[in-house]
C-alpha positions in Angstrom: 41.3 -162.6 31.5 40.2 -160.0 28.7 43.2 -159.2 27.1 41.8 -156.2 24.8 40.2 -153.0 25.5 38.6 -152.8 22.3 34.6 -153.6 22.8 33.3 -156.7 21.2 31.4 -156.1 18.5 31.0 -159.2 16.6 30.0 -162.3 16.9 32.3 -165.2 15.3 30.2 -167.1 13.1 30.2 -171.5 13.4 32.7 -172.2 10.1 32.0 -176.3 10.9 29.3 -176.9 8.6 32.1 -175.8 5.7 34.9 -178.1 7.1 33.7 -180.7 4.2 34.0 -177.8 1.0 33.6 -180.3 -1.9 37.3 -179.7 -3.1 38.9 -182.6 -1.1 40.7 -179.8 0.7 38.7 -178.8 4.3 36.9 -175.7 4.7 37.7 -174.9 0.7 34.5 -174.9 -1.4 34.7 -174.2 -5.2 30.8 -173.4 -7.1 31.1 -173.8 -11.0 28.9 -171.9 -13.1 29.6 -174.5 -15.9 29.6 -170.9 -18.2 33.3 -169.8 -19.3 34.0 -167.0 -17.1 37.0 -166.1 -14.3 38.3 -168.1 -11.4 37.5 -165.8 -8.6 38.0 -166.6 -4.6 37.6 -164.5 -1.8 39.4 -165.5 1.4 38.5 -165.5 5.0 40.8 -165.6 8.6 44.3 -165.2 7.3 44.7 -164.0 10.6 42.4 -166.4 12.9 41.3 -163.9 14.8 40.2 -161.2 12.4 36.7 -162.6 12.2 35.2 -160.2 9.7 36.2 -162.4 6.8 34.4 -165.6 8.5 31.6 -163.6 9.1 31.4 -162.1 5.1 31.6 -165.8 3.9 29.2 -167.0 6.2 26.6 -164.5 4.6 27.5 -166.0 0.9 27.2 -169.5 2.3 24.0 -168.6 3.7 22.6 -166.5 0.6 23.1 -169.5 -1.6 25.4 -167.1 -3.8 26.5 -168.6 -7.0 28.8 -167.3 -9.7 26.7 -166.4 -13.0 29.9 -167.6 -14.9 33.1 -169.0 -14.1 33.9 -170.0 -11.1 33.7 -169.2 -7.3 36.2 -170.3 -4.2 35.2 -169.2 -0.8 38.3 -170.5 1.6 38.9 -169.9 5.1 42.5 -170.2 5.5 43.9 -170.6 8.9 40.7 -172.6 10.2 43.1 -173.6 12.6 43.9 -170.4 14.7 40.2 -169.7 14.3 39.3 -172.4 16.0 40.2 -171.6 18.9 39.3 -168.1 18.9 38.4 -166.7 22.2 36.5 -163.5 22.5 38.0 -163.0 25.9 41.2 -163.4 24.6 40.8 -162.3 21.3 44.6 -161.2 20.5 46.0 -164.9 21.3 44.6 -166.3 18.1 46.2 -164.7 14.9 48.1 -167.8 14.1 49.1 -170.8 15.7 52.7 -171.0 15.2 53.4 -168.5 12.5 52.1 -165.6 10.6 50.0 -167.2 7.5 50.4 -164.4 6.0 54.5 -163.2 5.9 55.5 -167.0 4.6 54.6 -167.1 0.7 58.3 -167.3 -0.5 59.0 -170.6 -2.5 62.3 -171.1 -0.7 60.1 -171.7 2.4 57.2 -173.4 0.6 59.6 -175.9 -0.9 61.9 -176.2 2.2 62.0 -179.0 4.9 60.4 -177.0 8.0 57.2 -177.9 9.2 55.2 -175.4 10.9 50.8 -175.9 11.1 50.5 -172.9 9.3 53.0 -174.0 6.1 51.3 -177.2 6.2 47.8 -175.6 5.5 50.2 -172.9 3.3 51.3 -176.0 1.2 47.8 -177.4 1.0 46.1 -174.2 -0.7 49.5 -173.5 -2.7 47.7 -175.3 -6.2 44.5 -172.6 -5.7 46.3 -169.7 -5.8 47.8 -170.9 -9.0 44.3 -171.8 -10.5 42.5 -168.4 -9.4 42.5 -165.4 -11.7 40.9 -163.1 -9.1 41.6 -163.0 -5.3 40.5 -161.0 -2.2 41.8 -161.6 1.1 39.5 -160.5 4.5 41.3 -158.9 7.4 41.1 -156.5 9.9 43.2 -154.2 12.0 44.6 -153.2 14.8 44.2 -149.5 13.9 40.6 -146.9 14.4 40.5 -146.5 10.8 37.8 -147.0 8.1 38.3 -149.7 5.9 41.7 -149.7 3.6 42.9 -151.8 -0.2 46.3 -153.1 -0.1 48.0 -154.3 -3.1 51.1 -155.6 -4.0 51.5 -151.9 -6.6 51.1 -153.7 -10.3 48.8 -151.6 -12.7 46.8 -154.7 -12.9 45.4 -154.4 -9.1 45.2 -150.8 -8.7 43.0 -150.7 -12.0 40.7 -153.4 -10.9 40.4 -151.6 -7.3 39.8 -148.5 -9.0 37.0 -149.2 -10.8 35.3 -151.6 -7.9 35.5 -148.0 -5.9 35.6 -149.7 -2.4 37.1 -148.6 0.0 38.1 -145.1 -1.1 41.7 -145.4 0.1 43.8 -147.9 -2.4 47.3 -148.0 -0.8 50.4 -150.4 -2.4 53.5 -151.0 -0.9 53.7 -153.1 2.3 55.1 -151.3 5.1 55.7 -154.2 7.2 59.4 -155.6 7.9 59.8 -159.2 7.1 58.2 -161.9 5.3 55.7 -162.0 2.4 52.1 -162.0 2.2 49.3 -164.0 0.2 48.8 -160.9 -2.3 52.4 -160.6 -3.3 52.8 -164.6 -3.6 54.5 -165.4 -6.9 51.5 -166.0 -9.5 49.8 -162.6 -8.2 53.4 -160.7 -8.4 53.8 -161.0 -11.7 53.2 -157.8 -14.1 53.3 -160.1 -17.2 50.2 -162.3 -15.5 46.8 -161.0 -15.4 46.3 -162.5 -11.9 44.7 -159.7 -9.5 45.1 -160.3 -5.5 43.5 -157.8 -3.6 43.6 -157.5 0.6 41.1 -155.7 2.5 41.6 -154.3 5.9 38.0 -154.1 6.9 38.2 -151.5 9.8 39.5 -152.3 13.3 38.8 -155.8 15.2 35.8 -156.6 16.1 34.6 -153.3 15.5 30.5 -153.3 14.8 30.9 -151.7 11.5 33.8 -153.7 10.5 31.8 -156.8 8.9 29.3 -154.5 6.9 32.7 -153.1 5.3 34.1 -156.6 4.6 31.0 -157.9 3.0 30.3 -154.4 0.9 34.0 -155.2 -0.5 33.5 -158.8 -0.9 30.1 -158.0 -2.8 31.7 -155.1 -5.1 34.5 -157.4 -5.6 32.3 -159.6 -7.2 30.1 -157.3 -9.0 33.5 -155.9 -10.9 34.0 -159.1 -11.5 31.4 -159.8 -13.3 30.6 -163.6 -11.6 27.0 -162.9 -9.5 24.1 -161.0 -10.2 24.3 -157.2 -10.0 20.7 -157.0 -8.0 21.7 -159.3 -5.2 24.4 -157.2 -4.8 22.7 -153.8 -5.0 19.9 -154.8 -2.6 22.6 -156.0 0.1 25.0 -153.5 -0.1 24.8 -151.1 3.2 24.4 -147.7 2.8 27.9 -146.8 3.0 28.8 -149.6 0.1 25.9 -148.2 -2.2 27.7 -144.7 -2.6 31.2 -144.4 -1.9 33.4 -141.8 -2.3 35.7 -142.3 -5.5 38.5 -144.2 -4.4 42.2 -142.5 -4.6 45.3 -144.6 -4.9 48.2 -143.9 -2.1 51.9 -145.2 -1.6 53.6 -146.5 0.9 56.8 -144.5 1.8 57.8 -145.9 5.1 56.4 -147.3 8.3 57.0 -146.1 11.9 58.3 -148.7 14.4 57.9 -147.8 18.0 61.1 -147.5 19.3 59.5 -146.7 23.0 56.3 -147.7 25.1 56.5 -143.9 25.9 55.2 -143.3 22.1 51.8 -141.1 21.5 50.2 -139.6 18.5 49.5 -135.7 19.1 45.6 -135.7 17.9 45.2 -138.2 15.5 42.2 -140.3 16.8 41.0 -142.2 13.9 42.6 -142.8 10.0 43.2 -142.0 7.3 44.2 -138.6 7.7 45.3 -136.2 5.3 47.9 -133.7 6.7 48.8 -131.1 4.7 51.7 -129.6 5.1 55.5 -131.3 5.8 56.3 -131.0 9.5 53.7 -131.6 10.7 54.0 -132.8 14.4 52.1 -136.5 14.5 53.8 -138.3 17.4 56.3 -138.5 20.0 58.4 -141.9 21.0 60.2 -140.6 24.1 62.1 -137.6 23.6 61.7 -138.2 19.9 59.4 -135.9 17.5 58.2 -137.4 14.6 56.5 -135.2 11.6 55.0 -135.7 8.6 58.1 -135.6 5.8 56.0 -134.3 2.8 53.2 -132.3 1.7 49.6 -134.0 1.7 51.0 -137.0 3.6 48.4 -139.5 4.4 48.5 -141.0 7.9 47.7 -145.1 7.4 46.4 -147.5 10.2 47.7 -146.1 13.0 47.3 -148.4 15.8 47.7 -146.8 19.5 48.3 -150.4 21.3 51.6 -151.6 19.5 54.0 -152.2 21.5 57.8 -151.0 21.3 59.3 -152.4 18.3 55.8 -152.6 16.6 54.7 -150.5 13.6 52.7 -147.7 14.6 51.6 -146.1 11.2 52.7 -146.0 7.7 53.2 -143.2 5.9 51.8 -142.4 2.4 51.6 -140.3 -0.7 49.8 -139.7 -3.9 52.1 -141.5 -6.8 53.7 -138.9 -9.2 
């Protein structure tokens, strides 16, 4: 039984011919330019079914693309949920057992439980302490163009800044418990000049959801310097070519559904600018929410969570 009413778009790519990688670690391949340069790695199905990432590093697998200098990783994480991704039940393959991404705390890395997905979190551990650069694929839940998360440090919202893709740079997470891949020790540190970046490519499955993935993998790695600038230019879509110039946001706070009687009053795709405070944006039974500042931007709102499930997150411009 279809288990989403979201259309289809994509197509999930055949990761088996990278199971090998050359890094004695499955479906983990590392390309050395043998010239002194970053570290860089770009990551793919966090979330095993948020396909957009398989399908970005499928195209750089397939385009032969090789760092200029330094080094490149392409790694798709939880092979495992996406393995047994099912486009008519596309929603049952996230994660196995656990969220991969809400479990990057040493006291659980360096604990006694056993889960498949801190397993394969224990595996990759020693990569994220080699890598200088990182992005991480995903996709959403929400209608909304594509989005930059970072953990908040100078060092990230600089880098995304200048790569100018997507337009809408937001740090803070929003979500309730756990911690993700981006804010995992080596990247969290101000005094380190390790950058993790995570990109929310546009909703699942959505048609223009792996052109946005691949544009930000592909200005990713132009910033950083590591492949040639023409392969990038002449495979760039239209929309990655010329971008607006990208504005950094903060996270205030996120909504939680407190109802399954919760609607938003018009807002139909994000982000959205309101303007003024008060703003009626949603109601969760009896409850009105509004927006609690000026120029409050409305972040991946998603009109299938559940009660108990974030709805949006809230954001402003940083003082």
């Amino acid at each position: 039984m279809n288990d989403q009413t979201d259309p289809m778009e994509l197509i999930a790519p055949d990761i088996e011919p990278y199971r090998k990688g050359n890094t004695g670690i499955e479906f983990v391949t590392t390309f050395d330019s043998g010239v002194p340069g970053p570290h860089v790695m770009i990551c793919a199905v966090t979330h095993g079914n948020e396909i957009c990432g398989a399908i970005t590093l499928d195209f750089l697998f397939k385009n032969n693309v090789r760092p200029t200098r330094g080094k490149l990783t392409l790694s798709f994480n939880n092979h495992m949920a996406y393995s047994r991704f099912d486009p008519n039940s596309p929603n049952e393959t996230r994660f196995i057992e656990e969220d991969f991404n809400r479990l990057w705390v040493e006291e659980r890395l360096d604990g006694d439980e056993d889960t498949i997905e801190l397993r394969r979190a224990r595996e990759l551990r020693p990569i994220f302490h080699e890598v200088d650069l990182m992005l991480d694929i995903h996709s959403m839940g929400a209608n909304s163009a594509a989005v930059m998360l970072c953990h908040g440090h100078d060092k990230e919202t600089a880098f995304a800044r200048e790569m100018n893709y997507p337009s809408y740079i937001v740090y803070g997470s929003g979500h309730v418990v756990g911690q993700r891949l981006i804010e995992y020790t080596p990247f969290s540190n101000p005094n380190d000049n390790k950058v993790a970046l995570l990109v929310e490519g546009g909703r699942h499955w959505d048609a223009t959801t792996g052109p946005a993935s691949t544009d930000t993998a592909l200005r990713f790695l132009r910033h950083a310097d590591v492949i040639d600038h023409d392969f990038v230019e002449q495979n760039l879509s239209a929309a990655g070519k010329a971008p607006p110039k990208a504005e950094v946001w903060e996270v205030t706070n996120g909504i939680i559904a407190k109802t399954d009687n919760f609607r938003f009053e018009s807002l139909a795709f994000g982000p959205e600018i309101i303007a003024k405070a008060g703003t009626v944006i949603a109601h969760d039974g009896d409850e009105v929410l509004t927006t609690p500042y000026d120029n409050c931007l409305l972040l991946m709102p998603n009109d299938k969570a559940p009660a108990g499930m974030r709805k949006l997150r809230l954001c402003k411009r940083p003082s």
